[in-house]
Every structure is written in C-alpha cells, then in structure tokens.
N, C-alpha and C positions, 0 to 999 in steps of 0.2 A: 480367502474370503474378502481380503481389503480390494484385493486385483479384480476381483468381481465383480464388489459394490462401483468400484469406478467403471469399470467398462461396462458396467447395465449404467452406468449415469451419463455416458460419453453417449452412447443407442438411443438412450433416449434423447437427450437434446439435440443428438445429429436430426434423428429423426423431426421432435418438434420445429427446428429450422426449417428442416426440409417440407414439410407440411404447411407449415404458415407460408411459406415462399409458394409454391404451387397454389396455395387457395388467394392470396393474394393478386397472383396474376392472373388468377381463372377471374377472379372481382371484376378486374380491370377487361378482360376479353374472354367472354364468355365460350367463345370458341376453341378456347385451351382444353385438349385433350386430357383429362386428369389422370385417366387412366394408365396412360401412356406412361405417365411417372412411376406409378407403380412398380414395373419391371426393374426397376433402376435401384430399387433396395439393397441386393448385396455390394452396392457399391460405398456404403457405409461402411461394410467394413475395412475399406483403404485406411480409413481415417485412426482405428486403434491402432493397426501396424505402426503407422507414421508413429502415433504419437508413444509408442512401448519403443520402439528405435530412439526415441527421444527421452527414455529414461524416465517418462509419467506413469509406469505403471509399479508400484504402484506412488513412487514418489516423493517417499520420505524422507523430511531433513532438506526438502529443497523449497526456500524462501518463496512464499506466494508470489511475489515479483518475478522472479526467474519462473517462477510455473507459469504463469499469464503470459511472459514470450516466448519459452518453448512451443505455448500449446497455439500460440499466434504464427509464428514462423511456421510449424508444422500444417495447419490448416490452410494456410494461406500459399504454401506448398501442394499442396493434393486438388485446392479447388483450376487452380490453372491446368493441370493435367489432367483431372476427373472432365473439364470442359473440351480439352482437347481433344482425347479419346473417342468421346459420346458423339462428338462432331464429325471425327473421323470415322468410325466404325457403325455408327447409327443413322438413317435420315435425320438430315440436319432442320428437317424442315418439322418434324415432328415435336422439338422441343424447341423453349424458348430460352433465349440466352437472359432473359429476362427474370428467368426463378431463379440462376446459378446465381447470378449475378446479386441478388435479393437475400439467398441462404448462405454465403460466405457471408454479410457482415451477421446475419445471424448467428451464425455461427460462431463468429469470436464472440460473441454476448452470451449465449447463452451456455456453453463449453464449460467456462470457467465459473458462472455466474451458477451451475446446476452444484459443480465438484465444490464449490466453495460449503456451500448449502449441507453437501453430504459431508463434506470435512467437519464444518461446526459439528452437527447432530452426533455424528459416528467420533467423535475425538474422545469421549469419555467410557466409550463401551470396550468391554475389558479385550475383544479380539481386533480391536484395530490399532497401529501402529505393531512394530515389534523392540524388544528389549534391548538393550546398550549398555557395556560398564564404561565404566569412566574411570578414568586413571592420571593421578596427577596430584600437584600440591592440593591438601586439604580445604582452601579456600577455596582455588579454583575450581576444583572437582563440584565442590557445593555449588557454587553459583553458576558453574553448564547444569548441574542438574536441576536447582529454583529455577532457569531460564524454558526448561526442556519440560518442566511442569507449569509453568507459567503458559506454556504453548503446546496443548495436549492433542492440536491439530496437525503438529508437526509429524507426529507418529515415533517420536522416538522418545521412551519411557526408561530410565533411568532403574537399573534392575541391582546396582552397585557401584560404590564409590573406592578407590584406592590408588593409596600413595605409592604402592609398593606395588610392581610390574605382575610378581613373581606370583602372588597370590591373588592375583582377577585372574588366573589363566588355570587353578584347578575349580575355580568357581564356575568360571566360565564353559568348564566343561560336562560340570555336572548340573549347569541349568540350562543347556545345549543355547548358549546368549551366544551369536554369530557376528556381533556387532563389539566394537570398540571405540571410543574417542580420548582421542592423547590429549591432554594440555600439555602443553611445550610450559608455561609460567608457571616458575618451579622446580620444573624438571631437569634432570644431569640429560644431557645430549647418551651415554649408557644408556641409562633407563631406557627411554624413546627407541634407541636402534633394537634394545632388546624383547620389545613389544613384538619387530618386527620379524626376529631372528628365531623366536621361539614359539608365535602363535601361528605360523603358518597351517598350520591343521587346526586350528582354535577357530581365528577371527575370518572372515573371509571378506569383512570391509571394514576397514580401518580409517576415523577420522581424525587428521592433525590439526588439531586448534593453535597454531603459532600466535607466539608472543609479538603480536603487530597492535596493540592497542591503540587508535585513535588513526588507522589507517581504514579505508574504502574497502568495505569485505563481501560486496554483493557481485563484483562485477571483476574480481581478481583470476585471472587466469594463470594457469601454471606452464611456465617454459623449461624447455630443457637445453643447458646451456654445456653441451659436450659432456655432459652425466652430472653434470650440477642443477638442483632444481633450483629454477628464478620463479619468484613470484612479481607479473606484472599488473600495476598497481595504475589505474588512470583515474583522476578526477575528469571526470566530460563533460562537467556542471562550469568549468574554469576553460574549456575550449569556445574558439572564437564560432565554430559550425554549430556545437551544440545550441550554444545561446538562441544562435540563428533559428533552430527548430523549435528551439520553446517558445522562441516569440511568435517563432509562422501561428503557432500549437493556440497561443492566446488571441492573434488574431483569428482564426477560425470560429473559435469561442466563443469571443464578443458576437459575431455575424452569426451566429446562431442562435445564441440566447440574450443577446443586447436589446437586440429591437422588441422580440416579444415579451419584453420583461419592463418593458415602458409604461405600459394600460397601467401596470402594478405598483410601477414608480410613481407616477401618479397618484392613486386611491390611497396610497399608505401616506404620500406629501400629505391628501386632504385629511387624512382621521388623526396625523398627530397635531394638525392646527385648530383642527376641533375637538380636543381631547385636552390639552396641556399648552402651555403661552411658551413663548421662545421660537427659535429657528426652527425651519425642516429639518435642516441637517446639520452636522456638528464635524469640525475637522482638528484632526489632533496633530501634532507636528512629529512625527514617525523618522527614526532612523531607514537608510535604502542603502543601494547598491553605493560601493564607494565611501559607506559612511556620513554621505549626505542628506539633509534636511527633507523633507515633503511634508504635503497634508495628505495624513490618511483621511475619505472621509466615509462616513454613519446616516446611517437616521438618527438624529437626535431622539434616545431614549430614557433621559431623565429628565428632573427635573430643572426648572433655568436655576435654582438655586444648590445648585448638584452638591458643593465644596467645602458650603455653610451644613448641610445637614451631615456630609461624611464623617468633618472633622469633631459637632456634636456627637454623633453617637460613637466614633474613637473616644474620644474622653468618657465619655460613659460606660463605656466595654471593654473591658483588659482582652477578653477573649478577640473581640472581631479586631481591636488592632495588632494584636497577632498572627491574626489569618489574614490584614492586609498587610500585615511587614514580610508573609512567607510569601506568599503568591501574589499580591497586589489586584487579589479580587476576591470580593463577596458572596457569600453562597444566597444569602436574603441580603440585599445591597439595599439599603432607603432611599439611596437614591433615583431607582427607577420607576416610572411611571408604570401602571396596569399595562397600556398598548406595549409600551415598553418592554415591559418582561415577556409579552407576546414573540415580539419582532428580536428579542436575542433567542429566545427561544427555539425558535423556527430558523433563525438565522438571516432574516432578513432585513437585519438593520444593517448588515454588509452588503448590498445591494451597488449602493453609490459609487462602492469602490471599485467598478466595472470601470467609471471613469477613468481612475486610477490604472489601472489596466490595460486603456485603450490608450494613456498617455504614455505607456512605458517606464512609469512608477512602480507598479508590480505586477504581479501573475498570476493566475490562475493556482497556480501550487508552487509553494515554495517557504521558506524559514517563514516566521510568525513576524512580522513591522514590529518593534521594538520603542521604544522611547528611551529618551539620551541619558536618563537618570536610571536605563537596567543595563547601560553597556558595561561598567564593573563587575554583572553579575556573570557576564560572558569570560572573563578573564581573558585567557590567550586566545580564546576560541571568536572571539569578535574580529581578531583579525581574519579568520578563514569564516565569516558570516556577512562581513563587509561588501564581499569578493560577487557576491546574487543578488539576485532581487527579490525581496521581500512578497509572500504568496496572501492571498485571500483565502487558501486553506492551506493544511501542510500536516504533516506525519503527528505533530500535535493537537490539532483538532479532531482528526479521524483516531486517539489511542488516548480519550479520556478525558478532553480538551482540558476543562477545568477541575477535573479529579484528579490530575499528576501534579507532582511536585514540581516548583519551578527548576530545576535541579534537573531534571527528566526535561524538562520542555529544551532546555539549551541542548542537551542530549539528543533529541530528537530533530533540533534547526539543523546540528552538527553532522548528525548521521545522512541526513537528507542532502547536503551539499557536498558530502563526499561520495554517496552512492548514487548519485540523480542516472537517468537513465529515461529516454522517454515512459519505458514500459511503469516507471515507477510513479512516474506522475498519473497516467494512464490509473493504474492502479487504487492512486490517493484520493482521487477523483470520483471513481468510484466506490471508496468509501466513502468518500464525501456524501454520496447520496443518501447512504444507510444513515451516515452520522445527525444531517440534519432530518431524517424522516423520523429516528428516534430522537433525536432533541438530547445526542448524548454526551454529556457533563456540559450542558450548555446553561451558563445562568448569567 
C-alpha cells in the first residue's frame, strides 16, 4: 500500500509537469499541436522504473536529502533519453523541444515536493512505514528508537527494543518484523556477528549503526578493502571545488532574487523611519569563516534604546533572564518595535544580509553567524565551525529556529558542516520557504 500511495504520487506529478509544460508552450504558440502530446503518456511510466532501480520505492530509512538526489539524478537521467528516443523514432517536427525542456525542471519540483506532502500526511497512519527491532545497549536502543518516533516520516517504527541478540530473534518471529538495527555502542563485536549468523531466515535487512559519533553520516560510503569493510568518510564543505560551487550557488542567487527584492528594500527603509527614530539598519559584529570579524547586517527592529529596556526588564524577571542566559532570545522581547516583530516575523529583517552575501561574508545556507561571546558555547566544535562561512538560513532555522535548545542549535551548525552536499543546501532552501511562510519559531 505505501509502494502504491508513492507511485500514484510520482503519475501524478509526472503528469502535472507534463501538462503545465505543454499548455505553457501552446500559450506562447498557439499552433502547438496538444494533442499530439497526448499519445506520449505511457512514457511516464520510464520514470517509476528508474526511480524503484534507485531504491524510492518505497524508501524507508532514507534521509530526505539523499531522496531529493536520487530522485534528481534519476529524472534528469530519463529526460535526456526520453528526448532522444522521441526525436529519433517520432517526427521531430511534431513536438517541441520546448515542453521537455520546460517539464524536466518541473519535474525535479514538483517529484519530490508532491512525495514530501504525502510522507507528512501518511507518516502517522497505522499502514505506512513497516516494523524494526532494535538491538543494542539500553540507552542506545532508546534513543534510535525517540529518534525513529521523533521522525514517523522515515517509515521505520520501532516494534522492540533489546540488549540481548538471542531474544528479538524468537520475537521477531513471531511478529513476522523483517527488519533489524544493530547499535555497535555498547555492543560485544559477538553479539553484532551473531545477529548476522543466526537471523538469516529472521531479518532480511539489517541496519548497523556504528559507533562513529561526531563523524559525516549522510554521504558515508562503504568500501570493500579485500573482505574488510572501510567506511569512507568525506567532509566536501572543507574541499577547495566544493566551496567553489557554493559560491557559484550564491552568486546565482543573488541574480535572481537580489535585484527584484530592491522595490522591497526600499518601502520597508521608508515604514521603519516613519514608524520608530534610529537607523534603517543595524549591523552587529558576527563571528565568519576563519574566525574572523564581520558586520552582519538587519533591518533595524527595535527600539534606539534596545539595551536600556533589556537590561530593566532582566532585573525585573528572574524567568526571562533565564531564558536569555539559555538561548539568548526572547519569546515577547520589549525590545522590538510592532513593524519590528512584523519583519522577524516574516523574516525580512534579513533582507540586507544579501549584501553580506554578495560580499562573500556569508551564504545563502550555511551555520548560524554567531557573536564572539557564544564561541565557548561551541567548545571543540568551533574549531570545525570556523572552517565555513556563516549562512542566512541553515538546518537551524528550517527545525524549529527559536523553539530548540541552544545545545541543538550548535548541533545542527555541526551536523551541516560535516554532511554539506549541494543537494543539502538544495533541500534547506527549500524549507526555508515553508519555514518563513509559516513564520516558524520565528520571534
């Protein structure tokens, strides 16, 4: 049923692309044969093939990151050959290179943007995902399985926890659970082999969680080194090419949403100088790449006397200087103006920092700009934070922004700088959209 709901989800977005792409160029030339497209339907179905060869069907246990460029690879695989064919075997004169060419990027949009849609909905209904025991030290075991309920999208439901090998394999058999994950943390190297030695009629996938904590786990491949298995392990956020493509990635950016985001930079300069006295903008001195200095800069959204009212209402609140000594932000802050709580709101008090951007101060996606009085809170981890350049949004803002613990936020700079991947910024980006259209944990 779950292989189902995805491949009527895949039909149809195939299809939606491919429709909006043919009426689009029939817009533009009315002498576009519509019809003609028509006949060209079962050629959709290339596209499940590809993508069950590629292991999406139905996909569980695999990092939305990694789904977004399997299903990117595979598509952008069928459309070169789907044109070649058509062109070869069909009057060429009858279609226009013009709809393919218009329903391939549809299609990486809307592919992943439909299965997304149907993974939320379908993640709490009691037949989607299938069962998995867990096996391994008691803490470990706990915390794959809070992780695997934390994330009910993933499809892997936690049906049994144990330390002891010997007894998830009569359990396993009698809740016919086809699934397995080892924690290695904890575990006797016995144990782990004997998982594999005795459930072979049991488990028919088995997942080892190695003891690698504080290593790159999105983009880790397995080598085989004369019957030894290597795991190889690459930071590509710390290569000199990578860099190279994230900043092509931000220039592009800018030239897209730079210029027409001017009119806006504008009107918001003129309603905070007629709304509240002080500067347009505000620039704070932010930690960057290398551990050096910059101005990040804002719309100025408080008020000119921001520092005078914080440090009154600290002295007056035991509670809020609490909750600015944990996280170093305010859920109701006094100090911002009405327009103010608008523009963090919405997110458009970050606007300015395009400049910042365009100067090669920061990124489009990347760790959170820090100030030099939170780098203790980074510990060792500020040295492998130093290393990037500081983002305008980042794995922190799209998972909670201001409702995680600071603790999670260093967690989340960390995990970003060691699993960077275009596809992943690709990805943050795209929540990015969701995150500021819900306005979420934005205060």
């Amino acid at each position: 049923m779950c292989v189902a709901t995805l491949l009527a989800t895949d039909l149809v977005a195939l299809g939606l692309a491919a429709t909006l792409s043919v009426l689009a160029r029939h817009h533009a030339d009315a002498r576009l044969d519509v019809e003609a497209y028509l006949h060209l339907w079962p050629v959709l179905l290339f596209f499940p093939f590809v993508y069950a060869a590629s292991g999406l069907y139905p996909g569980f246990g695999r990092n939305p990151v990694d789904e977004l460029r399997k299903l990117s690879e595979a598509t952008s695989m069928v459309y070169p050959a789907l044109v070649v064919t058509v062109f070869l075997l069909k009057d060429a004169a009858s279609y226009s290179r013009g709809v393919f060419l218009l329903a391939w990027p549809l299609t990486l949009v809307l592919v992943p943007l439909l299965r997304a849609l149907v993974r939320s909905s379908c993640a709490r209904k009691s037949w989607w995902g299938y069962p998995v025991v867990v096996v391994g030290a008691r803490r470990e075991a706990r915390r794959i399985a809070d992780t695997l309920e934390r994330q009910p999208a993933l499809g892997l439901k936690p049906a049994g926890l144990f330390e002891d090998p010997e007894l998830a394999l009569p359990f396993a058999r009698e809740r016919h659970v086809r699934h397995v994950i080892v924690c290695m943390g904890g575990s006797s190297r016995p144990d782990v082999r004997d998982i594999f030695h005795y459930s072979s009629d049991v488990f028919s996938d088995v997942i080892v969680i190695p003891d690698l904590a504080g290593f790159s786990s999105l983009w880790v491949e397995a080598r085989d080194l004369n019957g030894m298995l290597g795991l190889e392990v690459r930071q590509r956020l710390l290569l000199p090419t990578s860099r190279l493509v994230k900043r092509a990635l931000d220039l592009v950016l800018v030239g897209i949403g730079g210029v027409p985001a001017l009119p806006l930079v504008g009107l918001i300069a003129l309603l905070i100088k007629l709304t509240s006295h002080g500067p347009v903008f505000y620039g704070q001195m932010r930690r960057g790449r290398g551990g050096g200095p910059f101005i990040s800069w804002k719309f100025r959204s408080m008020w000119s006397n921001a520092n005078e009212v914080l440090e009154q209402c600290l002295d007056a609140d035991l509670g809020l200087r609490e909750e600015w000594r944990q996280s170093q932000k305010l859920r109701d802050d006094p100090r911002v103006t009405p327009l103010g709580r608008f523009l963090r709101r919405t997110s458009l008090d970050e606007l300015p920092q395009i400049w910042n951007i365009l100067l090669g101060e920061m990124s489009f996606v990347g760790p959170r700009p820090i100030l030099t009085e939170e780098i203790p809170r980074y510990g060792d981890g500020f040295a492998l934070y130093e290393k990037v350049t500081p983002g305008l949004s980042g794995l922190w803002q799209v998972s909670g922004r201001n409702n995680v613990s600071y603790e999670e936020r260093v967690g989340f700079d960390l995990y970003y700088v060691r699993n960077w991947s275009i596809w992943l910024d690709l990805y943050i980006l795209a929540r990015t959209v969701k995150a500021v259209a819900l306005g979420d944990g934005a205060y």
